[in-house]
KOLRO-82538 format. One record per residue (C-alpha): residue number from 1; residue in three letters; x, y, z. Coordinates in nm, 2 decimals, always signed. Layout:
# residues N
pos=NUM code=ALA px=X py=Y pz=Z
...
//
This chain:
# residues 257
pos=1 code=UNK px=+3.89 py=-0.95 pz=+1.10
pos=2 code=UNK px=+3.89 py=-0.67 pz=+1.41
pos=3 code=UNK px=+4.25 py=-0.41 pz=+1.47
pos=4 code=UNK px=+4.29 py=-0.28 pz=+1.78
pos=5 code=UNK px=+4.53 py=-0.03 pz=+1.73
pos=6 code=UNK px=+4.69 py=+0.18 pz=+2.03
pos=7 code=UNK px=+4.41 py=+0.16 pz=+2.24
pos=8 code=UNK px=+4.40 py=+0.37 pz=+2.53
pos=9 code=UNK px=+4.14 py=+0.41 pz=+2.81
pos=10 code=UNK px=+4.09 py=+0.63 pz=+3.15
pos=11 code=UNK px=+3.84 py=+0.74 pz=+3.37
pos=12 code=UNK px=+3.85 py=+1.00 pz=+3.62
pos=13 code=UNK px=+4.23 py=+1.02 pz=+3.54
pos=14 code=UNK px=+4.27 py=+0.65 pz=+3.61
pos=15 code=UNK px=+4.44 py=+0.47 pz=+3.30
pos=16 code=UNK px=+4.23 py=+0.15 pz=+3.28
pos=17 code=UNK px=+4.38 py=+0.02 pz=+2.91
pos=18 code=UNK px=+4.73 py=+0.12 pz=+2.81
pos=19 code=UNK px=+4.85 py=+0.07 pz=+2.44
pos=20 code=UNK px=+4.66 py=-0.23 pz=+2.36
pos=21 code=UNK px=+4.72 py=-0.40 pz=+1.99
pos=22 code=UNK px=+4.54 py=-0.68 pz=+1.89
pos=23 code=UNK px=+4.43 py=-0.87 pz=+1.55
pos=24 code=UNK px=+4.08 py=-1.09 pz=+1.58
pos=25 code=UNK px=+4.08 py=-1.32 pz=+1.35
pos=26 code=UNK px=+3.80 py=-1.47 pz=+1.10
pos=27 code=UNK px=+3.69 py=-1.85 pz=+1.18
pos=28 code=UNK px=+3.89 py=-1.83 pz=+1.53
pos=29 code=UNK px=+3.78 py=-1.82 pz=+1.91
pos=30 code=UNK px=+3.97 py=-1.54 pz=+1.96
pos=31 code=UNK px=+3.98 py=-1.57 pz=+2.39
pos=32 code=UNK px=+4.07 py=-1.24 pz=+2.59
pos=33 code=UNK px=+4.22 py=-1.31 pz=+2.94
pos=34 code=UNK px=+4.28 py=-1.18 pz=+3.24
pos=35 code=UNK px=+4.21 py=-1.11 pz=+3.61
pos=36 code=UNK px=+3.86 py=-0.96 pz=+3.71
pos=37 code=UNK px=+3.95 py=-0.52 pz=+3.74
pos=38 code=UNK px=+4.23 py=-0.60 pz=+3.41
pos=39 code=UNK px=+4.01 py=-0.43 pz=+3.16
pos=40 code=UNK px=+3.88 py=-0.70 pz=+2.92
pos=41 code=UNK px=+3.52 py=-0.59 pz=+2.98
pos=42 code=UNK px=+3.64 py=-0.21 pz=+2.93
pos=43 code=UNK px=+3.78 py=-0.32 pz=+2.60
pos=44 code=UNK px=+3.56 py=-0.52 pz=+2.50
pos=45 code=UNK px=+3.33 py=-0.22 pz=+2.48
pos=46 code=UNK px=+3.57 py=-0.02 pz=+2.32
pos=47 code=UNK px=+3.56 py=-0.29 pz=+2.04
pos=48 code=UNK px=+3.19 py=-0.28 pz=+2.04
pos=49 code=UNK px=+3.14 py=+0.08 pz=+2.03
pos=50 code=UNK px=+2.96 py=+0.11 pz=+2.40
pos=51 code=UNK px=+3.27 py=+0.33 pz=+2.48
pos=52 code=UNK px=+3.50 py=+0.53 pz=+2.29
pos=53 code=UNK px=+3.88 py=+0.49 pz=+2.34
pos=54 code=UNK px=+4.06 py=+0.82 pz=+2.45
pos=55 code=UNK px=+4.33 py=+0.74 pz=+2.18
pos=56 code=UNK px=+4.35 py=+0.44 pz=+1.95
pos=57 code=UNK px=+4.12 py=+0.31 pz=+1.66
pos=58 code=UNK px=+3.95 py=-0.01 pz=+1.59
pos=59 code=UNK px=+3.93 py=-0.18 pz=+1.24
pos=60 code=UNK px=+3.68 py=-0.37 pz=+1.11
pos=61 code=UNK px=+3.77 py=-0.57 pz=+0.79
pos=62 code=UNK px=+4.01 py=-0.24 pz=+0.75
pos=63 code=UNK px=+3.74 py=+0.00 pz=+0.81
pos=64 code=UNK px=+3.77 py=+0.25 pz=+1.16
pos=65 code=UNK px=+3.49 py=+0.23 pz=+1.35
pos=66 code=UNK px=+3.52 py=+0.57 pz=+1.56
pos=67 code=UNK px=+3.57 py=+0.74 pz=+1.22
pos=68 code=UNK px=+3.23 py=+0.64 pz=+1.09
pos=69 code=UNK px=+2.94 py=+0.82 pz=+1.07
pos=70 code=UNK px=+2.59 py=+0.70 pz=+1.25
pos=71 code=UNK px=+2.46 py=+0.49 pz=+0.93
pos=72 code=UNK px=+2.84 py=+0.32 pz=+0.88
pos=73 code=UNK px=+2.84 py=+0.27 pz=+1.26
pos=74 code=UNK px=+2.47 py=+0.11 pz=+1.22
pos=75 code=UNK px=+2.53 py=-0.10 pz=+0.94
pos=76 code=UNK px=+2.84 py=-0.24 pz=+1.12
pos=77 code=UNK px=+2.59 py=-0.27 pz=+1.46
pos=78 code=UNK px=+2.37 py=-0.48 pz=+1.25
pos=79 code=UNK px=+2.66 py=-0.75 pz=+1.12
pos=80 code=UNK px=+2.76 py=-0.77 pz=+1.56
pos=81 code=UNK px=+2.61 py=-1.09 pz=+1.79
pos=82 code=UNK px=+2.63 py=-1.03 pz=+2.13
pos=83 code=UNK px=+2.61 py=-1.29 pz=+2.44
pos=84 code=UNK px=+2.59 py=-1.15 pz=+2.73
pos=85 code=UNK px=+2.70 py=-1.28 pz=+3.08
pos=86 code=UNK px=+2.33 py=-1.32 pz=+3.17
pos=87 code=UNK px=+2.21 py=-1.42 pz=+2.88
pos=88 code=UNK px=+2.02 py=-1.11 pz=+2.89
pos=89 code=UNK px=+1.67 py=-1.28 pz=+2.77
pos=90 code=UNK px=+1.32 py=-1.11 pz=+2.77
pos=91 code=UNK px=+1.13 py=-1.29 pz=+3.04
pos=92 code=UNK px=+0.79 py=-1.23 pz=+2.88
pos=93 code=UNK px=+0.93 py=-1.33 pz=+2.62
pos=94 code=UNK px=+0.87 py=-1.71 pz=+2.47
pos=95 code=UNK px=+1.20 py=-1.90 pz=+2.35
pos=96 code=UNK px=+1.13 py=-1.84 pz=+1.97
pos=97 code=UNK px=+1.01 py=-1.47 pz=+2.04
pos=98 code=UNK px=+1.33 py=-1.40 pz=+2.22
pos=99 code=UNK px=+1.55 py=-1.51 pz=+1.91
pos=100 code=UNK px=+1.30 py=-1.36 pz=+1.68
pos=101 code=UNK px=+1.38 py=-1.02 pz=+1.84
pos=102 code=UNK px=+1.68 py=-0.88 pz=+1.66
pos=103 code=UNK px=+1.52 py=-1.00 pz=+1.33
pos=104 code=UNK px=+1.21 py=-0.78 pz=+1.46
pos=105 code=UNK px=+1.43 py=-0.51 pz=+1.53
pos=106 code=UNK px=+1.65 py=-0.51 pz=+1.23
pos=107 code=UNK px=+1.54 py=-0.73 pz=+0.93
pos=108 code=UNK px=+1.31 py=-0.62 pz=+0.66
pos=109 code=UNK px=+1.19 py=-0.98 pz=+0.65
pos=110 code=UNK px=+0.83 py=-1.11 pz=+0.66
pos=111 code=UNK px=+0.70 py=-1.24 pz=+0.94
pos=112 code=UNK px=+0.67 py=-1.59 pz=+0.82
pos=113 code=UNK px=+1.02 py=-1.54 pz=+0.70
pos=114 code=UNK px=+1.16 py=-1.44 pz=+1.03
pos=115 code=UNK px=+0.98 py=-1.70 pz=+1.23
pos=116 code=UNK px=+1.20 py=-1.97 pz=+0.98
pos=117 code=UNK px=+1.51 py=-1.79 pz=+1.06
pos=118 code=UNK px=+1.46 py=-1.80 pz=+1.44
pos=119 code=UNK px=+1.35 py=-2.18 pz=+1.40
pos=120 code=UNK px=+1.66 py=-2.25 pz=+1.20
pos=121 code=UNK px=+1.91 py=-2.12 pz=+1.49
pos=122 code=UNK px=+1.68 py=-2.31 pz=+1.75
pos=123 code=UNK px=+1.77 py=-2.61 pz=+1.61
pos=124 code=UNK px=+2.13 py=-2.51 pz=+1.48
pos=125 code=UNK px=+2.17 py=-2.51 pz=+1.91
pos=126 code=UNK px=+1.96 py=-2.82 pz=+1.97
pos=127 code=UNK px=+1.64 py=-2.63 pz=+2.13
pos=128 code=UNK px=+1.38 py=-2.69 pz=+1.85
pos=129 code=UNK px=+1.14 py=-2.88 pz=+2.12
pos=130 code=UNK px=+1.20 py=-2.55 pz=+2.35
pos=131 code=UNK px=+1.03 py=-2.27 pz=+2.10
pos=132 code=UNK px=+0.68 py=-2.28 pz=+2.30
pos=133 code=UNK px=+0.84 py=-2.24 pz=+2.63
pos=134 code=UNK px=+0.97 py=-1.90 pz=+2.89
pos=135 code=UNK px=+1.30 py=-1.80 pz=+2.99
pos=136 code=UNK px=+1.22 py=-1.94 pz=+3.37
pos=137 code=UNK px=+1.12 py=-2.27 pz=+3.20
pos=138 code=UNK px=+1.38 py=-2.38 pz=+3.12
pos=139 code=UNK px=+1.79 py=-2.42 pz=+3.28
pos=140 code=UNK px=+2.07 py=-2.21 pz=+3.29
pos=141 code=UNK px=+2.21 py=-2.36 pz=+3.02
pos=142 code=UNK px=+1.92 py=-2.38 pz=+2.75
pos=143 code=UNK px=+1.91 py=-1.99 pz=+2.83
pos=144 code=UNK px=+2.25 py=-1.94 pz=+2.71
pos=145 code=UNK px=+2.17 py=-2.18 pz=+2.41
pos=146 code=UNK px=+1.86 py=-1.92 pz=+2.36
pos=147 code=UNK px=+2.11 py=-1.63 pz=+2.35
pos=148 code=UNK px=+2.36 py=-1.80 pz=+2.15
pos=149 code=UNK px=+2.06 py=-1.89 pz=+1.84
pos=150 code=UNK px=+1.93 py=-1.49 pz=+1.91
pos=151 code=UNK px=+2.33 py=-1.35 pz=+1.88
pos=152 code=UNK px=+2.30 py=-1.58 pz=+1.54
pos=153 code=UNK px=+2.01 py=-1.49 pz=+1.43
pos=154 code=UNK px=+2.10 py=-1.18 pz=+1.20
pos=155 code=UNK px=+2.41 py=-1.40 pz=+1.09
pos=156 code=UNK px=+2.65 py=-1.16 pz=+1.18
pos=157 code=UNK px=+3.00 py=-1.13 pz=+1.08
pos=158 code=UNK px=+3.13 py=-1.04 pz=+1.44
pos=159 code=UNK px=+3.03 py=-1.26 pz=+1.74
pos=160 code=UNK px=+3.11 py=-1.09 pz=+2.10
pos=161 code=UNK px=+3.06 py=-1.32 pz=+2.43
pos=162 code=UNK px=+3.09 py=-1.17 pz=+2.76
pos=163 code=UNK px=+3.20 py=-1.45 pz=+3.02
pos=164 code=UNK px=+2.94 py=-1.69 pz=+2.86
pos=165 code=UNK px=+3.02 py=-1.96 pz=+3.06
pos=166 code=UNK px=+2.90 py=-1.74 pz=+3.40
pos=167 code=UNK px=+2.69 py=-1.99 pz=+3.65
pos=168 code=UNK px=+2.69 py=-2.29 pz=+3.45
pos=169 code=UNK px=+2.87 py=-2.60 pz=+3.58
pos=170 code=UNK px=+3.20 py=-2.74 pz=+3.43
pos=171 code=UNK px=+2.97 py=-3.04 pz=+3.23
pos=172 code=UNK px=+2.74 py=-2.76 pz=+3.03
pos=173 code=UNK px=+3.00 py=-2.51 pz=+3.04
pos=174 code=UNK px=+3.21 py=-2.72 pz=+2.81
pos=175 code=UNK px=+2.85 py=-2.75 pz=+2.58
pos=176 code=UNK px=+2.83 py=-2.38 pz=+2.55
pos=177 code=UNK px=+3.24 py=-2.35 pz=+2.47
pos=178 code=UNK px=+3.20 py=-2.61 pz=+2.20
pos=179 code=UNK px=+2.89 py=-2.47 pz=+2.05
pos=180 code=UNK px=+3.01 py=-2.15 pz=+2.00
pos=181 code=UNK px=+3.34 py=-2.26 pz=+1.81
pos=182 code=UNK px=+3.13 py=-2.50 pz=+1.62
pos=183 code=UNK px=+2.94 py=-2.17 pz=+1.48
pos=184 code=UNK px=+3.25 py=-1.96 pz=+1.46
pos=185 code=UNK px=+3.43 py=-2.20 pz=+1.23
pos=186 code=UNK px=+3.08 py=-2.32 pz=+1.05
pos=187 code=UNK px=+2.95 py=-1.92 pz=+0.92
pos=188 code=UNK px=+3.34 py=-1.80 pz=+0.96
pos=189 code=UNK px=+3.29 py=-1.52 pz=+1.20
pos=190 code=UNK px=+3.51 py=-1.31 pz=+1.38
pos=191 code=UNK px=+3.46 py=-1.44 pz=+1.77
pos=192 code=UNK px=+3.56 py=-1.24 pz=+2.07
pos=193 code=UNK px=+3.55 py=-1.41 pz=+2.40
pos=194 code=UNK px=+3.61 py=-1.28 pz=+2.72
pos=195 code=UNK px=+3.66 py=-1.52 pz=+2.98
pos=196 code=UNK px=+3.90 py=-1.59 pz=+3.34
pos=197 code=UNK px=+3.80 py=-1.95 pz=+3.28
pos=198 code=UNK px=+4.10 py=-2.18 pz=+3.19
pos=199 code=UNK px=+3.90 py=-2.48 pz=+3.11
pos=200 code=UNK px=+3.74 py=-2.23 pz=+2.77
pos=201 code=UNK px=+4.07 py=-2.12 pz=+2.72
pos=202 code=UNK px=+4.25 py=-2.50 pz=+2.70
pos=203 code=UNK px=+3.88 py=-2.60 pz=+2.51
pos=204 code=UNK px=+3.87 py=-2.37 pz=+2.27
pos=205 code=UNK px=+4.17 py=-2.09 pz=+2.29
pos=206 code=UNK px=+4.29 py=-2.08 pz=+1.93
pos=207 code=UNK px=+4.40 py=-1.71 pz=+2.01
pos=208 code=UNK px=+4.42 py=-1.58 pz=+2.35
pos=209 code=UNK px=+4.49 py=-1.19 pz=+2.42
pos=210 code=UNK px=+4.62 py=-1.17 pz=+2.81
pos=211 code=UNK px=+4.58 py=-0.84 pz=+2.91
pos=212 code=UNK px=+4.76 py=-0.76 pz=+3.32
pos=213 code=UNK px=+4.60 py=-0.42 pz=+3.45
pos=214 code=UNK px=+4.53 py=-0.29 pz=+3.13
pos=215 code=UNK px=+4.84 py=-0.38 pz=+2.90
pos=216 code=UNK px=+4.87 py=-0.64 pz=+2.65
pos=217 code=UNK px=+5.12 py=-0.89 pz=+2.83
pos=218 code=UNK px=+5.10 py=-1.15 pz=+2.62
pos=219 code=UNK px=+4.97 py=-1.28 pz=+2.30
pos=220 code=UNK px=+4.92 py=-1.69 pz=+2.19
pos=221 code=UNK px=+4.76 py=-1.97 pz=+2.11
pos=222 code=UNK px=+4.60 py=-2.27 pz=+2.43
pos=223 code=UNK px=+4.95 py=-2.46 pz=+2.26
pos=224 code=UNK px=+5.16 py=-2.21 pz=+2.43
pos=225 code=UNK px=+4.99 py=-2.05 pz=+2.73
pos=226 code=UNK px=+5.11 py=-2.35 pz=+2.96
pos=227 code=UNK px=+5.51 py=-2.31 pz=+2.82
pos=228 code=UNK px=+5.52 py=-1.93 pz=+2.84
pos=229 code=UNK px=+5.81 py=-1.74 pz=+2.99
pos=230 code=UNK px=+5.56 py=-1.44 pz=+3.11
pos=231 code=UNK px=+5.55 py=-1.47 pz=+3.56
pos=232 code=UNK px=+5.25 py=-1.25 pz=+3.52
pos=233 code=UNK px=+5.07 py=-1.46 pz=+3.29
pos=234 code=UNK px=+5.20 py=-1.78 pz=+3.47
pos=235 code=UNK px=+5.04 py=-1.67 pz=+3.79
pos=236 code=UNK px=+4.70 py=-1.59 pz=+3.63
pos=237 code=UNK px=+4.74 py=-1.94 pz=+3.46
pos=238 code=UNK px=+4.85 py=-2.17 pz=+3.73
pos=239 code=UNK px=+4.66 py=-2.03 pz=+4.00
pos=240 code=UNK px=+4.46 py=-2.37 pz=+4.04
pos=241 code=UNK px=+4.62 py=-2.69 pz=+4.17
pos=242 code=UNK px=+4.43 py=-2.83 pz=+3.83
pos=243 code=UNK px=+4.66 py=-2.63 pz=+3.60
pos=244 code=UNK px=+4.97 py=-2.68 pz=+3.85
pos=245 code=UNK px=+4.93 py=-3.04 pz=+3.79
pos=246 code=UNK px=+4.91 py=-2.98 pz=+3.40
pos=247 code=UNK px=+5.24 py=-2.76 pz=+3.43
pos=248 code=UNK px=+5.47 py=-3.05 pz=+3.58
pos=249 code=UNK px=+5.33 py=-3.31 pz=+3.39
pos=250 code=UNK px=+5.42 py=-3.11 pz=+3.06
pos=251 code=UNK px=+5.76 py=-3.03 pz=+3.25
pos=252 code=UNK px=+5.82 py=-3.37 pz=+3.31
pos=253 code=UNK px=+5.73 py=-3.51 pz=+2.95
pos=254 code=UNK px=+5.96 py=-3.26 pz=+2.80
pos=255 code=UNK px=+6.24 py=-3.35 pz=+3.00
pos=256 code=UNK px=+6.21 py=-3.73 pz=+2.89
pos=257 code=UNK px=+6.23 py=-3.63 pz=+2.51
//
């Protein structure tokens, strides 16, 4: 479990997060939402340690992270996945190297055991036949699939994705959302999602953090996002005619029971 406690944020005197409190929960998609300039990416370095809140604290499994000292903070470093919006993979490097990576970095392994572990979250993502084969060789969504099996490989206890579903279309986009609860729930981790994509967020929103230029506004599940009484939230949510659609046909079922 991650605690956010009183987080607060500014740069050059601009306040970018205000007061944010949050509980992450283990097994869950937790989904944080919100408008592009609202401060999810801000925070979610916060929670990773990239930046360091100007007052606040954040918990891991009850233990502060800013209080630490550099081989706490390290250890804790080590137990993190991250999937970046890019995917973020090493071009020269091959499929299996790339996942390999943090277990070259980190893992006191052997070799022959390390090449196991990488082969093991290839095919936990469906990309065993891929191993042999570069970044460019393969599609945008096999690279994701790469970086999910590499953010897996050290089986961490904390899994962070940074819009993971950037440039793929609606079809593999729903792959990459299921995937990544199917390993959240499967090794129990802690998952933190940001996202401004509403399909991830009716897919896979178990909990959903909405944060409205840089205060928590709201705080539920993909159950109750579309029967909220927040305007703020409503207009991030029903922005599409998609979702608009959704709303008056949940509207008009309620009104017949």
């Amino acid at each position: 479990m991650i605690e956010l406690r009183n987080i607060h944020k500014s740069f050059d005197g601009k306040t970018v997060l205000q007061d944010i409190n949050a509980t992450f929960e283990n097994g869950k998609t937790n989904l944080i939402i919100g408008q592009s300039g609202s401060g999810k990416t801000v925070l979610m370095n916060c929670i990773v340690g990239l930046l360091e809140p100007d007052e606040g604290e954040v918990y891991y499994d009850g233990r502060s992270f800013f209080k630490m000292g550099k081989k706490e903070k390290k250890d804790i470093r080590r137990e993190m996945g991250m999937i970046f919006q890019s995917g973020a993979l090493f071009d020269s490097l091959s499929v299996l190297q790339n996942v390999m990576f943090p277990l070259d970095m980190f893992s006191r392994d052997t070799y022959n055991d390390k090449v196991k572990r990488a082969k093991f979250c290839l095919d936990r993502v469906n990309l065993s036949e891929a191993s042999d084969r570069y970044p460019a060789e393969i599609s945008g969504g096999m690279q994701k699939r790469v970086a999910i099996a590499r953010a897996i490989a050290l089986n961490p206890k904390y899994l962070f994705c940074d819009e993971p579903n950037s440039g793929l279309d609606p079809k593999t986009a729903l792959v990459i959302d299921a995937l990544i609860q199917d390993i959240t729930k499967e090794f129990n981790i802690t998952t933190i999602i940001n996202t401004h994509d509403m399909n991830s967020v009716m897919a896979i929103g178990e909990k959903i953090l909405y944060i409205h230029q840089g205060e928590k506004e709201w705080e539920g599940d993909k159950e109750k996002i579309l029967t909220a009484k927040n305007k703020k939230l409503n207009d991030f949510v029903f922005a599409s005619d998609l979702f608009k659609k959704i709303k008056d046909i949940e509207t008009i079922s309620s009104s017949q029971k």
